[in-house]
C-alpha positions in Angstrom: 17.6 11.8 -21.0 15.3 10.7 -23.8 13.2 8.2 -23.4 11.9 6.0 -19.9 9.7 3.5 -18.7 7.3 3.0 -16.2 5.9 0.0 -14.6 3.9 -1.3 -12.2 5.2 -4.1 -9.5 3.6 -6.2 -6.6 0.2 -5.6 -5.3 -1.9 -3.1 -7.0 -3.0 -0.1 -4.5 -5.5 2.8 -5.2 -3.9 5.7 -7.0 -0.9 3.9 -9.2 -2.7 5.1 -12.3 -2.6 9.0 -10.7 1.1 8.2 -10.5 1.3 6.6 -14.1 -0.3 9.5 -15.5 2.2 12.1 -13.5 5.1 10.4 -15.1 4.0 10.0 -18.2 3.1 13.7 -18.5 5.2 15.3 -16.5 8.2 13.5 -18.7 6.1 14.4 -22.2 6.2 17.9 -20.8 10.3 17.7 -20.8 10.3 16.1 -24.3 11.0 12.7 -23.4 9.3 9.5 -24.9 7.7 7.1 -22.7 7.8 3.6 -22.3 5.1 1.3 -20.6 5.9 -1.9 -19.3 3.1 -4.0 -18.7 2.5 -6.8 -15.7 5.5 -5.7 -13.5 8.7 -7.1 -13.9 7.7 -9.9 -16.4 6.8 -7.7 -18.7 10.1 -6.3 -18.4 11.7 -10.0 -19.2 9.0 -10.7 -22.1 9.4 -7.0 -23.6 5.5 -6.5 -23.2 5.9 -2.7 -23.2 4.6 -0.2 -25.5 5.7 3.5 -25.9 2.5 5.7 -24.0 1.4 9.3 -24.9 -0.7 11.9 -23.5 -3.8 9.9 -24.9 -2.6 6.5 -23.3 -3.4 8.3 -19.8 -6.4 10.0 -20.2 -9.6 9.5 -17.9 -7.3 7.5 -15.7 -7.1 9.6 -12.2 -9.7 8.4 -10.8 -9.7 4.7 -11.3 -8.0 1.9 -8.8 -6.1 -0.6 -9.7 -3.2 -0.3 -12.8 -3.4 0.4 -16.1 -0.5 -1.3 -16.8 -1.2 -4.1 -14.6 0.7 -5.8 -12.3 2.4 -9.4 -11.0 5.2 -10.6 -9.2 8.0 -12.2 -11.1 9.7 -15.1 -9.5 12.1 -14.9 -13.1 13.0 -11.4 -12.1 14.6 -12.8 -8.7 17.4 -14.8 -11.2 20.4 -13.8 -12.8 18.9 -14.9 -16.2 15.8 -13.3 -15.9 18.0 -9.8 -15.3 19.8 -10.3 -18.1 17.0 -10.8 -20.8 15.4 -7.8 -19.0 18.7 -5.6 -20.0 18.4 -7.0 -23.4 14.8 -5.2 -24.0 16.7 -1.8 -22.4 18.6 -2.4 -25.2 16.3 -3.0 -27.1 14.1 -0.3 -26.5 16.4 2.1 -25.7 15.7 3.0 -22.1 18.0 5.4 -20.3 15.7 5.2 -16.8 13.3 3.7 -15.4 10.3 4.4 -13.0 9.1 1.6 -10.5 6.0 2.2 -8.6 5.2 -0.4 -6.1 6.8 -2.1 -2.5 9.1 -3.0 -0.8 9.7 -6.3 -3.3 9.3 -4.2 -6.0 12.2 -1.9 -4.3 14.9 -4.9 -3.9 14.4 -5.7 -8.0 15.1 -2.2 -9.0 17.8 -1.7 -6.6 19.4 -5.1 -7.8 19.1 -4.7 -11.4 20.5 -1.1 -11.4 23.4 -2.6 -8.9 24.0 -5.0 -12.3 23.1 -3.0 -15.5 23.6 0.9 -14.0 20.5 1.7 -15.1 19.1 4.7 -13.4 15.9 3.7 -11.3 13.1 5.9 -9.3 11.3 3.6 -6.8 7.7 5.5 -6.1 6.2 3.7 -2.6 2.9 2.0 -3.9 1.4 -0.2 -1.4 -2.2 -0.1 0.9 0.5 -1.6 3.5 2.2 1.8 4.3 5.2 -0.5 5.5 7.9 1.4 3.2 10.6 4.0 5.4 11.6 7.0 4.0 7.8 8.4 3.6 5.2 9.4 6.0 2.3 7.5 3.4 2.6 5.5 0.3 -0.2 5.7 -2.4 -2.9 3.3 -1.5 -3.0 3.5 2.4 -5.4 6.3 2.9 -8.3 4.9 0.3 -7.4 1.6 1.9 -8.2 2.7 5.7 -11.1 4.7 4.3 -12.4 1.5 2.5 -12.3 0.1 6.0 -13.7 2.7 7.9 -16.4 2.5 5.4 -17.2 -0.6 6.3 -16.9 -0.6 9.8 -19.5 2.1 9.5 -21.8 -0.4 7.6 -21.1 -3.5 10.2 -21.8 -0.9 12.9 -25.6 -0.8 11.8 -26.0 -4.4 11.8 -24.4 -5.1 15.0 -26.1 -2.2 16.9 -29.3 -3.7 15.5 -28.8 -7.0 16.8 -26.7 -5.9 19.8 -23.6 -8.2 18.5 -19.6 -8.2 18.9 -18.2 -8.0 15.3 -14.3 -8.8 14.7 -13.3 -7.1 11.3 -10.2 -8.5 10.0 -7.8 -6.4 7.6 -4.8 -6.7 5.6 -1.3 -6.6 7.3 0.2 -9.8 7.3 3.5 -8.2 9.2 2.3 -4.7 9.5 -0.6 -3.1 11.7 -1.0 0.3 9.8 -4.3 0.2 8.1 -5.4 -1.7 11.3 -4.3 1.1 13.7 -5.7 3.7 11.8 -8.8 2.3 10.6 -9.8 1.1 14.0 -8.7 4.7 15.6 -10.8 6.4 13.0 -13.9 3.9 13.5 -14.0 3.9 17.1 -12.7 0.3 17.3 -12.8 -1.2 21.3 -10.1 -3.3 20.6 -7.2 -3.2 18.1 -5.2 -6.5 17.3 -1.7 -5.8 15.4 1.4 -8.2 14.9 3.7 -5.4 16.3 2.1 -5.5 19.6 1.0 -8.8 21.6 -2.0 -8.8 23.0 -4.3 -9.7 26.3 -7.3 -11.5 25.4 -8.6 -11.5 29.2 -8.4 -7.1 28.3 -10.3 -8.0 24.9 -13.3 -9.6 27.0 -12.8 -7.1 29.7 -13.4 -4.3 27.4 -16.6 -5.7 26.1 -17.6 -6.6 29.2 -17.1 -3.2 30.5 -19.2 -1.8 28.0 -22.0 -4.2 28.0 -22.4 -3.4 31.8 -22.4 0.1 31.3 -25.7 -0.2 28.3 -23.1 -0.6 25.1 -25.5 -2.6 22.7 -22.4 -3.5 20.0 -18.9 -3.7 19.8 -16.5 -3.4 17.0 -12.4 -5.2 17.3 -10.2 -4.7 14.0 -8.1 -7.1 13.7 -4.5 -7.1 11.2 -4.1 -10.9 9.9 -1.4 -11.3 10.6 -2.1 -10.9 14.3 -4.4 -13.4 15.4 -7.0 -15.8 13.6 -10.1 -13.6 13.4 -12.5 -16.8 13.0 -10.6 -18.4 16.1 -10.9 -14.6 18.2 -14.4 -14.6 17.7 -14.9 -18.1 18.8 -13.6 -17.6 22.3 -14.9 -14.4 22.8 -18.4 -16.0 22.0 -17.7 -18.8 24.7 -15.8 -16.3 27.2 -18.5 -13.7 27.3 -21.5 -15.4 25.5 -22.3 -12.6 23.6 -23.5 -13.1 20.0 -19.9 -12.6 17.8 -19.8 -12.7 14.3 -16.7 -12.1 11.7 -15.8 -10.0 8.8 -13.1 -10.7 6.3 -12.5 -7.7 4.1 -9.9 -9.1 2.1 -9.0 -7.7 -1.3 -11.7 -5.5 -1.2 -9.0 -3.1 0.5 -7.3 -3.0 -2.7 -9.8 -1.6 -4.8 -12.0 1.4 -5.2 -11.4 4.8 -6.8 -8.4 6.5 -5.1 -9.2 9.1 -2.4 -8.3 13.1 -3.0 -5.7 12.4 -0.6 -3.7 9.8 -2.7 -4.4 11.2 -6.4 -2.5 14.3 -5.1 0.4 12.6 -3.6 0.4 10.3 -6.3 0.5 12.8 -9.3 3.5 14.9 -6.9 5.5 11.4 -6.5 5.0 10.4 -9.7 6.4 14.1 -10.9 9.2 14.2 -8.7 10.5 10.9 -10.0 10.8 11.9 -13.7 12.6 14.8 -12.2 15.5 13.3 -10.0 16.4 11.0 -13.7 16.2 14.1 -15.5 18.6 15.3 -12.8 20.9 12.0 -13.2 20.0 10.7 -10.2 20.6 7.1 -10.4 18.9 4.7 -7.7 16.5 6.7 -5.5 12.8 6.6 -3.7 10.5 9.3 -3.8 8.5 10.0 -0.7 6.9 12.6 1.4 7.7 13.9 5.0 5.4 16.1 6.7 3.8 17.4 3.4 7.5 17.9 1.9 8.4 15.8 -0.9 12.1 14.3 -0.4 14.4 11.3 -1.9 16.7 9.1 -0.8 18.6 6.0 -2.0 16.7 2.9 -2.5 19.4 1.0 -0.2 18.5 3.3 2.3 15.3 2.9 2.3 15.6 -1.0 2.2 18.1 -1.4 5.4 15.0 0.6 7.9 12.4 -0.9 9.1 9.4 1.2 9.5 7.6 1.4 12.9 4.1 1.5 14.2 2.7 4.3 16.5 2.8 3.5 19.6 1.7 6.9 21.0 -1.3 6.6 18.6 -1.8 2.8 19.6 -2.1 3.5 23.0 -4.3 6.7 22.3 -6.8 3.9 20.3 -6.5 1.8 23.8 -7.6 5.3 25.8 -10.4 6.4 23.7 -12.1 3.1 23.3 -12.6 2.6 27.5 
């Protein structure tokens, strides 16, 4: 194999560009020529790609977001927009590609090499943590740090004026970065769309506490579980207690990547170039319990990955 391309796909996430620069080195190492596709799978259609060297990646470890940048390509879902995507493999002469992104991102790789055998890598970047086959995916542990981070921040505020915060985070299906930012920040109650929940045990909870001297209170919630502005408004007439609401948003996304996900990064990123170099044709890099494995994309896409419920309900013990 001679010369591959990398892009970028879907939502950005904290540590891509660890995982750009692994591939790109790791594959200069092994004399092959690297290809950089810019803005996702558009780029891809619109041959915005440029051949990347050891400079192109330089001083790039430690920044979020993508160097390459990213989008999501509603051309890329059509037959048409496939085909003029082959056309710049031909073009360019690509012999394998690397994708780094989601579960979207997944589904376009493993239908376009289903069409045009060309072989493709998936790497699992997404804050979301939602992909199976891995234990993480690069993004989730800045993303819940980014959280706890705040949390810690809102918890000065509302000790000071002895308030109820609700801090709502990304996870429109998925309560990963919920769960484990609202284990790791002491959270009294943790809303998640895996798992419905009481809101008579929400005001409970803060009741409990309030009677026993608790002068704040702290309840992450996952959008895509309940209406944070709408949770805060009941609780405020239920219990009376002064409740206000933080919407963190994109500011998940961003931020320099955490120790944690440059390292798994820059050994997924590796490992990809080396399963093409091994003429491997449609796989996903991931890592279980510290080992990095691979398995095929169609695999990966047919599971479903669970929450915890042993640490859900370890979150629901800690925070009586």
């Amino acid at each position: 194999m001679q010369r591959i391309a990398v892009l970028t796909s879907g939502g950005d996430s904290p540590g891509m560009n660890a995982c750009i620069r692994a591939v790109v080195r790791k594959a200069i190492y092994h004399g092959m020529e690297v290809i950089g596709i810019n803005r996702g799978f558009n780029g891809f259609i619109e041959a915005d790609m440029a051949p990347m060297n050891l400079g192109s990646v330089a001083d790039i470890i430690h920044r979020g977001g993508t160097i390459l940048r990213t989008a999501r390509s509603e051309q890329f879902l059509t037959p048409e927009g496939r085909a003029r995507a082959y056309e710049n493999v031909k073009r360019f002469g690509l012999q394998g590609l690397v994708v780094i992104g989601g579960d979207g991102s997944f589904r376009g790789a493993h239908q376009f090499n289903l069409e045009y055998n060309l072989p493709v890598v998936g790497v699992p970047g997404t804050i979301d943590n939602d992909i199976p086959g891995t234990d993480q995916t690069i993004g989730f542990d800045t993303a819940v740090n980014t959280v706890v981070e705040a949390i810690n921040k809102i918890r000065d505020t509302a000790t000071s004026h002895e308030r109820t915060f609700i801090v709502e985070v990304m996870g429109r299906k998925h309560g990963f970065i919920a769960l484990a930012a609202g284990l790791a920040g002491g959270a009294e109650s943790i809303l998640i769309p895996e798992r419905p929940f009481d809101f008579d045990d929400i005001c409970e909870r803060l009741m409990r506490g309030y009677r026993r001297g608790k002068l704040h209170s702290i309840i992450v919630v996952a959008e895509g579980a309940a209406n944070a502005l709408e949770i805060g408004q009941r609780i405020k007439e239920r219990t009376g207690f002064d409740t206000k609401v933080t919407i963190l948003g994109h500011l998940q996304r961003g931020g320099s990547p955490t120790a944690t996900d440059r390292i798994m990064a820059s050994r997924l990123g590796a490992r990809a170039v080396e399963l093409l170099m091994a003429g491997e044709k449609r796989k996903m890099v991931g890592i279980k319990a510290g080992q990095l494995v691979a398995l095929d994309i169609e695999e990966a896409l047919t599971q479903t990955r669970t929450i915890d419920l042993d640490m859900y309900n370890l979150a629901g013990v800690l925070s009586i």
